[in-house]
C-alpha positions as semicolon CSV with decimal commas, in nm:
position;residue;x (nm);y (nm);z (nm)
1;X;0,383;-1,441;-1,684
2;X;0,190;-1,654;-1,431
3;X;0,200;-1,996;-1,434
4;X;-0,122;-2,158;-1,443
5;X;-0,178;-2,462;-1,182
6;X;-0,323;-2,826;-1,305
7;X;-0,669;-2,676;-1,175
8;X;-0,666;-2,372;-1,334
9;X;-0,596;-2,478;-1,673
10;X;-0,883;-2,721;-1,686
11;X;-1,079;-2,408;-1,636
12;X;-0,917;-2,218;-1,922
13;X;-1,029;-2,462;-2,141
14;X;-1,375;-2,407;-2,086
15;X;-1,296;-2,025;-2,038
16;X;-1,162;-1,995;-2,392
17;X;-1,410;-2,188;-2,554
18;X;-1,674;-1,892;-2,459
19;X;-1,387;-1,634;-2,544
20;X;-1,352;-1,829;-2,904
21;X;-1,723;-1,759;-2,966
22;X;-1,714;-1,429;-2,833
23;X;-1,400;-1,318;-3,093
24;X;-1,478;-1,557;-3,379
25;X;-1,458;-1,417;-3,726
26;X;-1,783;-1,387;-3,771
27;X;-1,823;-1,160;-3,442
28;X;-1,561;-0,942;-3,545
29;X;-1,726;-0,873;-3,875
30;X;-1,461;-1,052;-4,102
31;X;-1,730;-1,165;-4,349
32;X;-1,501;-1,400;-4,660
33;X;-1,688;-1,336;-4,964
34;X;-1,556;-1,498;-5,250
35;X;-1,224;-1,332;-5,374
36;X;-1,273;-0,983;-5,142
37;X;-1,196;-0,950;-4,775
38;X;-1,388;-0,627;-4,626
39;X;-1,201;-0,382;-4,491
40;X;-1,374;-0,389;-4,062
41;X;-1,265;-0,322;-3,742
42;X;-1,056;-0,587;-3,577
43;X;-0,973;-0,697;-3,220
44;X;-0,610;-0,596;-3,087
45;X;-0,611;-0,972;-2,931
46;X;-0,628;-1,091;-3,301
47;X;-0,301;-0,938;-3,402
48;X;-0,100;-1,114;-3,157
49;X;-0,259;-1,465;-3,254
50;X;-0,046;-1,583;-3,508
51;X;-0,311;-1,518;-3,767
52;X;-0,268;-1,299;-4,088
53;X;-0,541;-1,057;-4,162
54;X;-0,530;-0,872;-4,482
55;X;-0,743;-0,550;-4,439
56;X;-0,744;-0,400;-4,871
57;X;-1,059;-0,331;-4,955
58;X;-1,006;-0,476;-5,272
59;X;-0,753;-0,701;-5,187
60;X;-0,816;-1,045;-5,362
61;X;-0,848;-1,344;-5,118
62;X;-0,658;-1,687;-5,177
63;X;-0,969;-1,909;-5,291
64;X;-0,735;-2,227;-5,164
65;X;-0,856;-2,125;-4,843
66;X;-0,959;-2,487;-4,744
67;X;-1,199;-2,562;-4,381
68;X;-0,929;-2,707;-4,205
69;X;-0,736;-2,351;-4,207
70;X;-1,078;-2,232;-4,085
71;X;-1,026;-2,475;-3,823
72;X;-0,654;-2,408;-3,764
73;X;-0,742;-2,022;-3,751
74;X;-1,013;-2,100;-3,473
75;X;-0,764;-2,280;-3,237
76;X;-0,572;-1,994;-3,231
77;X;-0,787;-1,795;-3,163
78;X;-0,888;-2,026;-2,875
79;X;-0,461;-2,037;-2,775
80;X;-0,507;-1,698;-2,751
81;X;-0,810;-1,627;-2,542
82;X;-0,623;-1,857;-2,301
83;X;-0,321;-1,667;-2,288
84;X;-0,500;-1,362;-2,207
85;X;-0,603;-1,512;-1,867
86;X;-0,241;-1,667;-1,792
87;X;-0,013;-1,354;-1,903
88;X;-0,215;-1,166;-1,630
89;X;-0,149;-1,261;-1,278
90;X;-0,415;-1,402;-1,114
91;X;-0,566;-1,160;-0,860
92;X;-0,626;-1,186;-0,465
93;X;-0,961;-1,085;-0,378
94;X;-1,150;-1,057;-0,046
95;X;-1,541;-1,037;-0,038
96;X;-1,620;-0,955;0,322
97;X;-1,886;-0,842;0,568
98;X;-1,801;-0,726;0,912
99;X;-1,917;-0,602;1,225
100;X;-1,880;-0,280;1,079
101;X;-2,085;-0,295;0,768
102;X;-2,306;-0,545;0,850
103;X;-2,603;-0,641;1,132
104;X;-2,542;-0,958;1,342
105;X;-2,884;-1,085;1,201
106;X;-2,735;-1,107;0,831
107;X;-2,352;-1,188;0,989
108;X;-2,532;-1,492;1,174
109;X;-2,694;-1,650;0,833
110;X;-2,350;-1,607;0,663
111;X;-2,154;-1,747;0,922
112;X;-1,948;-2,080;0,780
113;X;-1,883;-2,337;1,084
114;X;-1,520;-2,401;1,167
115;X;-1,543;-2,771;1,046
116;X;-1,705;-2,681;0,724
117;X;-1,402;-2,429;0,673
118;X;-1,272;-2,736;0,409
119;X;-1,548;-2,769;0,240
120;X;-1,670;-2,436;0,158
121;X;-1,285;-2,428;0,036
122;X;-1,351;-2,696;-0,190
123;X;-1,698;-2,581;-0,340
124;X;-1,504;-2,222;-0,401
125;X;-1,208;-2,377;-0,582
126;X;-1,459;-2,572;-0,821
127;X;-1,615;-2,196;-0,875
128;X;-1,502;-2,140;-1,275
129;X;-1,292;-1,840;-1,223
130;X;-1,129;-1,929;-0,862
131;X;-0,788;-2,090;-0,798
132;X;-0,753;-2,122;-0,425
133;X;-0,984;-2,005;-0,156
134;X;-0,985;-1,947;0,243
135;X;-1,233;-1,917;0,508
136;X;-1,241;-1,619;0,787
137;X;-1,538;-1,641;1,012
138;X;-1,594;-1,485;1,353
139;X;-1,819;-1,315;1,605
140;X;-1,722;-1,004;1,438
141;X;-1,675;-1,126;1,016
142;X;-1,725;-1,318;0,787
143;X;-1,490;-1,313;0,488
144;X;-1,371;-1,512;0,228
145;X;-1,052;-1,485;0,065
146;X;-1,010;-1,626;-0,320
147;X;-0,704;-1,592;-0,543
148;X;-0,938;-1,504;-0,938
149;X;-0,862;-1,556;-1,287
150;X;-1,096;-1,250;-1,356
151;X;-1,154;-1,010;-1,076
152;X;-1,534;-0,953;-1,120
153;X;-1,649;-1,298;-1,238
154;X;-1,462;-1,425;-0,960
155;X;-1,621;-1,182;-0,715
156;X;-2,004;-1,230;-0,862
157;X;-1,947;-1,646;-0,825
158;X;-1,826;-1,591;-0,484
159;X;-2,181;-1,374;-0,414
160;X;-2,411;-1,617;-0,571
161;X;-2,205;-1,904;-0,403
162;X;-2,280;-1,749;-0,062
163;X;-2,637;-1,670;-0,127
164;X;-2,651;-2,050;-0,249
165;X;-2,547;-2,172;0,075
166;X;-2,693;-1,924;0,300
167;X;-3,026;-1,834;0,164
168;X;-2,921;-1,499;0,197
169;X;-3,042;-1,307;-0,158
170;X;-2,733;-1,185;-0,351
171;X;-2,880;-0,809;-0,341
172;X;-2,866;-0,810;0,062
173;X;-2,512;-0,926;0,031
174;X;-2,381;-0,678;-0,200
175;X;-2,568;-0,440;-0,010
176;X;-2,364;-0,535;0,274
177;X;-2,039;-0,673;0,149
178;X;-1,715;-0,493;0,082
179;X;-1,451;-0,579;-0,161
180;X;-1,066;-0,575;-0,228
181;X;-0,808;-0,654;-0,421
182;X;-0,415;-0,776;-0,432
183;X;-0,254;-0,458;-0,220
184;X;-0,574;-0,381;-0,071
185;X;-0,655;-0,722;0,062
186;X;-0,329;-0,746;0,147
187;X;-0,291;-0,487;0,393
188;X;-0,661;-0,532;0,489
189;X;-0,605;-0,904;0,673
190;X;-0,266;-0,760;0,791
191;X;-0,469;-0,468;1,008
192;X;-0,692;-0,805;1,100
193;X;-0,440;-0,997;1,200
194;X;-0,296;-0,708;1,407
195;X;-0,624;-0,622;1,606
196;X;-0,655;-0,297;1,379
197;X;-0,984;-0,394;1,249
198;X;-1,156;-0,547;1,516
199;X;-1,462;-0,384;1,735
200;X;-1,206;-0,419;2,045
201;X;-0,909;-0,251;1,879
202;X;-0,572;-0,474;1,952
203;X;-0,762;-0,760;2,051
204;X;-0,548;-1,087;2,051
205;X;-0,773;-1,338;2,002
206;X;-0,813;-1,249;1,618
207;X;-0,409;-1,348;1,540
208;X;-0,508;-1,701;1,704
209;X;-0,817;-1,709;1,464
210;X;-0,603;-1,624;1,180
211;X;-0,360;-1,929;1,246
212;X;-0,667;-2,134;1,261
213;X;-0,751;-2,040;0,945
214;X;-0,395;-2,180;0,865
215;X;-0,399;-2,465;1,103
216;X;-0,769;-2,663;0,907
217;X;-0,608;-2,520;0,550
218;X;-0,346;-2,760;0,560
219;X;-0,350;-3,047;0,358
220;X;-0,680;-2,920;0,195
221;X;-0,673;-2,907;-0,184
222;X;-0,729;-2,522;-0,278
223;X;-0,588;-2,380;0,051
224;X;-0,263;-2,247;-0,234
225;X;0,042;-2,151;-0,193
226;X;-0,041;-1,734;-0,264
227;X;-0,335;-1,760;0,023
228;X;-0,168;-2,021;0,240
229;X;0,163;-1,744;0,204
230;X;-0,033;-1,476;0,237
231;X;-0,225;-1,569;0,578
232;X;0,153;-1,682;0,694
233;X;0,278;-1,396;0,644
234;X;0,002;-1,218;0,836
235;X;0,049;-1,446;1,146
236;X;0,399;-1,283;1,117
237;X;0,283;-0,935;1,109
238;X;0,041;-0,999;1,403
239;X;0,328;-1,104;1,602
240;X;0,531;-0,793;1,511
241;X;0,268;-0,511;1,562
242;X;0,214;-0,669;1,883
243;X;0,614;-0,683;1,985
244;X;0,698;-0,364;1,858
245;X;0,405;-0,125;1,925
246;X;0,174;-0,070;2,270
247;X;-0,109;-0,146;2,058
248;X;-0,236;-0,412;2,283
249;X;-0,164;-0,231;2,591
250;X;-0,485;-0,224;2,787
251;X;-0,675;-0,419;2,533
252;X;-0,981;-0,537;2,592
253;X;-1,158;-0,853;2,450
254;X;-1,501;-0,912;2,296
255;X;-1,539;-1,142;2,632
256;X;-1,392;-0,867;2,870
257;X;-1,614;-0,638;2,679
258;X;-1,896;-0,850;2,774
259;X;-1,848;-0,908;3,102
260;X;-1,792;-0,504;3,097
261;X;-2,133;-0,427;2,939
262;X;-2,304;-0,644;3,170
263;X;-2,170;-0,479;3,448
264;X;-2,261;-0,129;3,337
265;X;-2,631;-0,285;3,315
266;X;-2,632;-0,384;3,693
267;X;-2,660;-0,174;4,003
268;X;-2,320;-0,119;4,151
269;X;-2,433;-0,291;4,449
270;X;-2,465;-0,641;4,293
271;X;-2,139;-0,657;4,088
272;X;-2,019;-0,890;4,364
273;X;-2,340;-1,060;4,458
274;X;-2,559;-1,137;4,130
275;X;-2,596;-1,470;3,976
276;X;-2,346;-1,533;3,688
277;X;-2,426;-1,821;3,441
278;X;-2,164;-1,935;3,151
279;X;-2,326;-2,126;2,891
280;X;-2,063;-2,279;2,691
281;X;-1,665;-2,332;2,819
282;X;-1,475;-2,309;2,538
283;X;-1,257;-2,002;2,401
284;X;-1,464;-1,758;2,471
285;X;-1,645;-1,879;2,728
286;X;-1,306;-1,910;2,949
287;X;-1,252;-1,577;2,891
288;X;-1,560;-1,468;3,016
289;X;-1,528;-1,667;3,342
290;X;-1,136;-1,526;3,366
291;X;-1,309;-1,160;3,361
292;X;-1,583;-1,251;3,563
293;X;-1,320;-1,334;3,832
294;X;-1,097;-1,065;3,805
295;X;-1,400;-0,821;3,857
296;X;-1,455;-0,974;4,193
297;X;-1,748;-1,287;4,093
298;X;-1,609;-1,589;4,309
299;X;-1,912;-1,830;4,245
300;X;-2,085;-1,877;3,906
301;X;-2,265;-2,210;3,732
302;X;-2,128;-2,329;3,390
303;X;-2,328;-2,528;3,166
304;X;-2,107;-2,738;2,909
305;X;-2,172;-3,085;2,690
306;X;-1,872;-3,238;2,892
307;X;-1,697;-3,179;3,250
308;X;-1,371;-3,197;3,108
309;X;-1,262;-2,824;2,998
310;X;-1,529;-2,734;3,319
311;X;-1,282;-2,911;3,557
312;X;-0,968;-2,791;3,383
313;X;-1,100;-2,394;3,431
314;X;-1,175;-2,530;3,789
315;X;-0,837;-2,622;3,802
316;X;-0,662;-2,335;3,696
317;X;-0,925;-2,109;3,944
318;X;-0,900;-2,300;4,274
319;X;-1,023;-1,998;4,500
320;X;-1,349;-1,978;4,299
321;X;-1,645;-2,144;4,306
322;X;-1,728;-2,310;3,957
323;X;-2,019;-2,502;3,910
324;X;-2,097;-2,763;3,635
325;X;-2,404;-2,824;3,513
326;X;-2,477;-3,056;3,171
327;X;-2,654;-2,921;2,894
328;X;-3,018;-3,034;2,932
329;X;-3,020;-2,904;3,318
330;X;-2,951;-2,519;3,106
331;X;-3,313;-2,388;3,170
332;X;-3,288;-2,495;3,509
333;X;-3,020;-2,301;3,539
334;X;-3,134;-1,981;3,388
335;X;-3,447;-1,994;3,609
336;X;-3,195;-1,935;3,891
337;X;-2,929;-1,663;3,701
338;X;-2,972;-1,277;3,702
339;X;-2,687;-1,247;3,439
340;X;-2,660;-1,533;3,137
341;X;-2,361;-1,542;2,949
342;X;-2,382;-1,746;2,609
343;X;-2,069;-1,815;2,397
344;X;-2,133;-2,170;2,178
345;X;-2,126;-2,255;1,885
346;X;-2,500;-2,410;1,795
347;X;-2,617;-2,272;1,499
348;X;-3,011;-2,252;1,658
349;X;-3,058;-2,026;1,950
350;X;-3,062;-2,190;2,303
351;X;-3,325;-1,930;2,421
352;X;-3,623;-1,807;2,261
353;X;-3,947;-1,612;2,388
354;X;-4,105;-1,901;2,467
355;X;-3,808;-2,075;2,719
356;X;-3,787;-1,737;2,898
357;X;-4,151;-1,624;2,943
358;X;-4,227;-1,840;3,248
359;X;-3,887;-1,810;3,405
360;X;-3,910;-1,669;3,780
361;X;-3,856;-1,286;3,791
362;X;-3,558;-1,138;3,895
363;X;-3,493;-0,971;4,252
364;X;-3,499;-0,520;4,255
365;X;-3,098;-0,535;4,387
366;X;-3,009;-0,664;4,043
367;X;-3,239;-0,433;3,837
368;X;-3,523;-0,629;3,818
369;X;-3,445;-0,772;3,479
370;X;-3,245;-1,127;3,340
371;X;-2,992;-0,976;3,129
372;X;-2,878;-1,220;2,814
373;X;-2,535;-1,100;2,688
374;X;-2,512;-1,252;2,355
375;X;-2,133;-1,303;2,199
376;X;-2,200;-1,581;1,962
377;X;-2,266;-1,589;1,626
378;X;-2,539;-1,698;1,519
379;X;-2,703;-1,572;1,790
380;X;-2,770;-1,808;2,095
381;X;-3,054;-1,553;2,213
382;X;-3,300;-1,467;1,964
383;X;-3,419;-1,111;1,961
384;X;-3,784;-1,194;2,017
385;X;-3,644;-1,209;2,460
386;X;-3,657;-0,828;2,381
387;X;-4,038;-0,809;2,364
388;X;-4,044;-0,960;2,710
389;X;-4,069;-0,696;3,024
390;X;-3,850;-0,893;3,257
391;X;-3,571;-0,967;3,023
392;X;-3,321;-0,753;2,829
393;X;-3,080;-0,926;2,559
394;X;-2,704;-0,769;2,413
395;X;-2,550;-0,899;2,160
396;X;-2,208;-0,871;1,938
397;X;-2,334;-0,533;1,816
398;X;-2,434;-0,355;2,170
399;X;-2,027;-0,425;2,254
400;X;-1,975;-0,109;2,098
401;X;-2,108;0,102;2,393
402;X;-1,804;-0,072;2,592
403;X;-1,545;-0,022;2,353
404;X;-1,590;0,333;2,266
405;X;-1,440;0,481;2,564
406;X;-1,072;0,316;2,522
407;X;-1,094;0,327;2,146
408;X;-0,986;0,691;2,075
409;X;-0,653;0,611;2,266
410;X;-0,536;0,271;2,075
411;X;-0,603;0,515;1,778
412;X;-0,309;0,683;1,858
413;X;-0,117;0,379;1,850
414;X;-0,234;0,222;1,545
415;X;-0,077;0,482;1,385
416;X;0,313;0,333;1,453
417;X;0,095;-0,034;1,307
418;X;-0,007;0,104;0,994
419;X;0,353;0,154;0,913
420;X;0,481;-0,186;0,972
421;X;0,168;-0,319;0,806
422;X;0,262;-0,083;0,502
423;X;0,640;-0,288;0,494
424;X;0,503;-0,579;0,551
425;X;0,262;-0,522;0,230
426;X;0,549;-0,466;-0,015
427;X;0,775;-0,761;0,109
428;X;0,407;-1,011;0,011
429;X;0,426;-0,820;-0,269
430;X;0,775;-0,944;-0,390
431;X;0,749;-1,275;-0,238
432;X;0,440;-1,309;-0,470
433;X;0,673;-1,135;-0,772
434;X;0,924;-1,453;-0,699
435;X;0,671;-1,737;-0,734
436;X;0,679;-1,633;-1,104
437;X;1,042;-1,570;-1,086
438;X;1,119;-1,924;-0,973
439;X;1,048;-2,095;-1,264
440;X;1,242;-1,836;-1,522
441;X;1,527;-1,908;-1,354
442;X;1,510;-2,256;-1,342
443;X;1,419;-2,257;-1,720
444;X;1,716;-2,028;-1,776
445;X;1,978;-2,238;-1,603
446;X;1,831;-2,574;-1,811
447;X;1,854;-2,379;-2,107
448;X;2,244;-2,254;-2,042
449;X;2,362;-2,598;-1,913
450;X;2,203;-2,703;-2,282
451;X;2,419;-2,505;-2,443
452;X;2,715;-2,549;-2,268
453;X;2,673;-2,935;-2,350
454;X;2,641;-2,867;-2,671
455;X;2,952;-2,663;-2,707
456;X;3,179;-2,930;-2,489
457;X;3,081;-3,188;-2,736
458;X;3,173;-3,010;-3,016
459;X;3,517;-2,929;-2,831
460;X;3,584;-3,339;-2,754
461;X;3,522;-3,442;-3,087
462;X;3,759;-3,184;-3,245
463;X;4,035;-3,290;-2,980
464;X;3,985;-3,680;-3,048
465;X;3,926;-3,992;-2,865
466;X;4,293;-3,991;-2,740
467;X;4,283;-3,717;-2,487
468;X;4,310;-3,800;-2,128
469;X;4,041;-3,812;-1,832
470;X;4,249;-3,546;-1,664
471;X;4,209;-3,269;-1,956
472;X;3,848;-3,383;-2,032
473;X;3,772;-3,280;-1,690
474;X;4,017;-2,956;-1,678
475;X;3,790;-2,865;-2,030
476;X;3,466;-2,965;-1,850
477;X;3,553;-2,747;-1,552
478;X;3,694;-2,422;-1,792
479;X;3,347;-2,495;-1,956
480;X;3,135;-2,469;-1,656
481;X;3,319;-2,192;-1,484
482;X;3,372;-1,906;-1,824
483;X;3,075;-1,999;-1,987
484;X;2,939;-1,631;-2,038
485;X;2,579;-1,765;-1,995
486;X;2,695;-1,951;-1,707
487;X;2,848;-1,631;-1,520
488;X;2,492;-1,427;-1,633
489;X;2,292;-1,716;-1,475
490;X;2,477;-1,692;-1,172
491;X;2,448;-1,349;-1,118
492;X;2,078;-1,302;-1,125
493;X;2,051;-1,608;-0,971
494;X;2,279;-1,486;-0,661
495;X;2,061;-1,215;-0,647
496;X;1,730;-1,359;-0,644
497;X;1,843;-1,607;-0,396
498;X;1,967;-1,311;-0,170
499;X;1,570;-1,202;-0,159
500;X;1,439;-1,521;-0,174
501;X;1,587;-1,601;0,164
502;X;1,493;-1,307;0,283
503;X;1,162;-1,332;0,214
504;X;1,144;-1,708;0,277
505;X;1,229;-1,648;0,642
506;X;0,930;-1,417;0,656
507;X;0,660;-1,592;0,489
């Protein structure tokens, strides 16, 4: 049986009260005329209830029957609409829209903020029919992880939540959402973690957004111990996939991949020579300026709020030219770039039609056209640049055309991941089995050490106040060590332990 936490018993209570109404006599067609009791069909829940139900059809009915058994009758039933949610265990659930079932347009709207990770937490955990929540949002997904009393109420408050807070109708997200549960979501942020999901197949960066995930849940109230385990242990399996397969071998990243796709967009002539401008130098943006240096580019402008992370890149890059600019010189900037890079996290795009339509044109030896490459989300380009002749803008999406061509050979190699992930899956799996465990046992040792008590008490006063400290222990001692509950205790407690560690050292 799970245990229920503080929060989610608050939530039973108002949980049963619509279960009470729902199973009441009355809705069950137990109708108490007086003397008869009709013979009608009967929940199974009822049976186990505590409450007698005499089903003759001409069985005479106890006219003593007073309101306040009505009344006792009706908490029961209540008792036992609650019990129904807290035999079951809770379920892990993960509603989720990614880069491959969903546009960047709808991705963008969706798209929860790093800092606002503990909030949304905290809205989802007051959610009637969700225990403990976690936030997973990227360039490439957005998904939300909840541990549910009830599988699909859970899942249709976690829709309407999101269409709350985005604006996004609920019939667009279930159009583009998928869903799993316990095993399945399991083994889904496992393949995450280990790169198996992503566009760029074996990309790193993903593990490191996983442990952020991790790194802002701690300390906030709803980040629980199943999805705060459960995101642990994927860190873990990250790790391992990565150690013991070649799965990252030749991986590219969403920023190589960008720096890759703009290259395939320029005449070979000016890979060395064209105008390269980062906006934005943090994660992602580094990256890009890493790649953009290993392809040959040894000056480029970078536009940041501060200097500070510009001058550290400068500092790790000494044979390269790097540029700062501030943030209000950016359109400055792009008047003078063939190739803008964009990788920030503003939530409004830095570049519409309107900044771009009366920037200079660019020269013939780069193509004749500003290319935008796009790898935020939200979007820091709108899509309206498009319409314009002189510009061309690639986004999240258009990475795809990159990472085709190196895809089909990491396939190959996911294969040796899928069977670590599989291992990994069970051992959650019985770590989650021993959260339940836990308490059982430590019931069952209070309960034996009781008992043995008991019994030693009952042994002193039959051998009298004379004895002597020295056999009052030597009888204390026999009693703890032959005590047949004592020696059953022990043994299923040596070998829960012997998984528990185990486990522990995973997780």
């Amino acid at each position: 049986m799970a245990i229920p936490t503080a929060s989610s018993r608050a939530k039973l209570e108002s949980l049963s009260s619509s279960s009470v109404a729902a199973t009441s006599p009355a809705s069950i067609g137990l109708f108490c005329n007086p003397g008869r009791v009709r013979r009608l069909p009967i929940q199974k829940g009822l049976l186990n209830s505590g409450i007698r139900c005499e089903v003759a059809a001409n069985d005479v009915v106890d006219q003593n029957v007073t309101s306040s058994s009505s009344l006792s009758a009706l908490e029961q039933l209540k008792t036992s609409a609650a019990d129904r949610y807290t035999k079951e265990r809770s379920s892990i659930v993960v509603i989720g829209l990614s880069i491959h079932t969903t546009p960047v347009e709808v991705r963008e709207k969706l798209a929860i903020p790093e800092a606002e990770w503990p909030r949304a937490i905290g809205e989802l955990c007051n959610l009637n029919h969700i225990e403990e929540a976690a936030v997973l949002s990227t360039c490439n997904r957005m998904e939300i992880y909840v541990v549910a009393l009830s599988q699909h109420r859970g899942v249709k408050e976690v829709t309407e939540w999101m269409s709350k807070t985005s604006g996004v109708p609920v019939a667009e997200i279930c159009k583009h959402r998928f869903l799993l549960y316990n095993n399945d979501a399991t083994q889904h942020l496992f393949e995450v973690s280990a790169g198996l999901d992503s566009l760029v197949l074996g990309e790193g960066q993903i593990l490191a957004q996983v442990k952020q995930v991790v790194k802002v849940g701690q300390g906030v109230t709803g980040f629980g111990r199943n999805i705060s385990g459960l995101f642990k242990h994927a860190i873990t399996v990250g790790k391992r996939v990565r150690t013991e397969t070649n799965i990252a071998a030749g991986a590219v990243s969403v920023s190589s991949a960008a720096v890759e796709l703009a290259l395939m967009k320029l005449p070979e002539s000016s890979h060395t020579t064209a105008r390269m401008l980062v906006i934005g130098a943090g994660k992602m943006g580094k990256l890009v300026i890493k790649h953009l240096v290993a392809k040959g580019c040894t000056k480029m402008v970078v536009v940041n709020r501060s200097e500070d992370r510009v001058s550290a890149i400068r500092e790790e890059m000494k044979d390269v030219e790097i540029i700062y600019k501030p943030l209000n010189e950016m359109l400055n900037c792009a008047a003078e770039a063939d190739v803008i890079f964009t990788s920030t996290a503003s939530e409004t795009p830095l570049f519409m039609k309107e900044h771009v339509v009366d920037l200079p044109p660019v020269g013939p030896s780069v193509g004749g056209l500003r290319l935008f490459i796009d790898i935020s989300v939200p979007r820091n380009v709108g899509a309206c640049v498009n319409e314009l002749e002189s510009a061309r803008v690639y986004n999240v999406d258009d990475l795809k055309e990159v990472v085709a061509a190196n895809k089909e050979d990491r396939l190959r190699k996911a294969m040796e991941a899928q069977a670590i992930i599989s291992e990994e899956s069970k051992q959650f799996e019985a770590w989650r089995d021993s959260l339940e465990t836990v308490p059982t046992i430590k019931k069952l040792r209070a309960y034996a050490e009781r008992i043995r008590l008991a019994e030693l008490e009952k042994c002193m006063s039959k051998m009298g106040d004379d004895i002597s400290k020295k056999t009052k222990k030597a009888v204390d001692d026999l009693s703890r060590g032959c005590s047949a509950l004592r020696q059953i205790y022990q043994y299923w407690n040596r070998k829960f332990e012997l998984k528990w560690s185990k486990l522990k050292n995973k997780v």
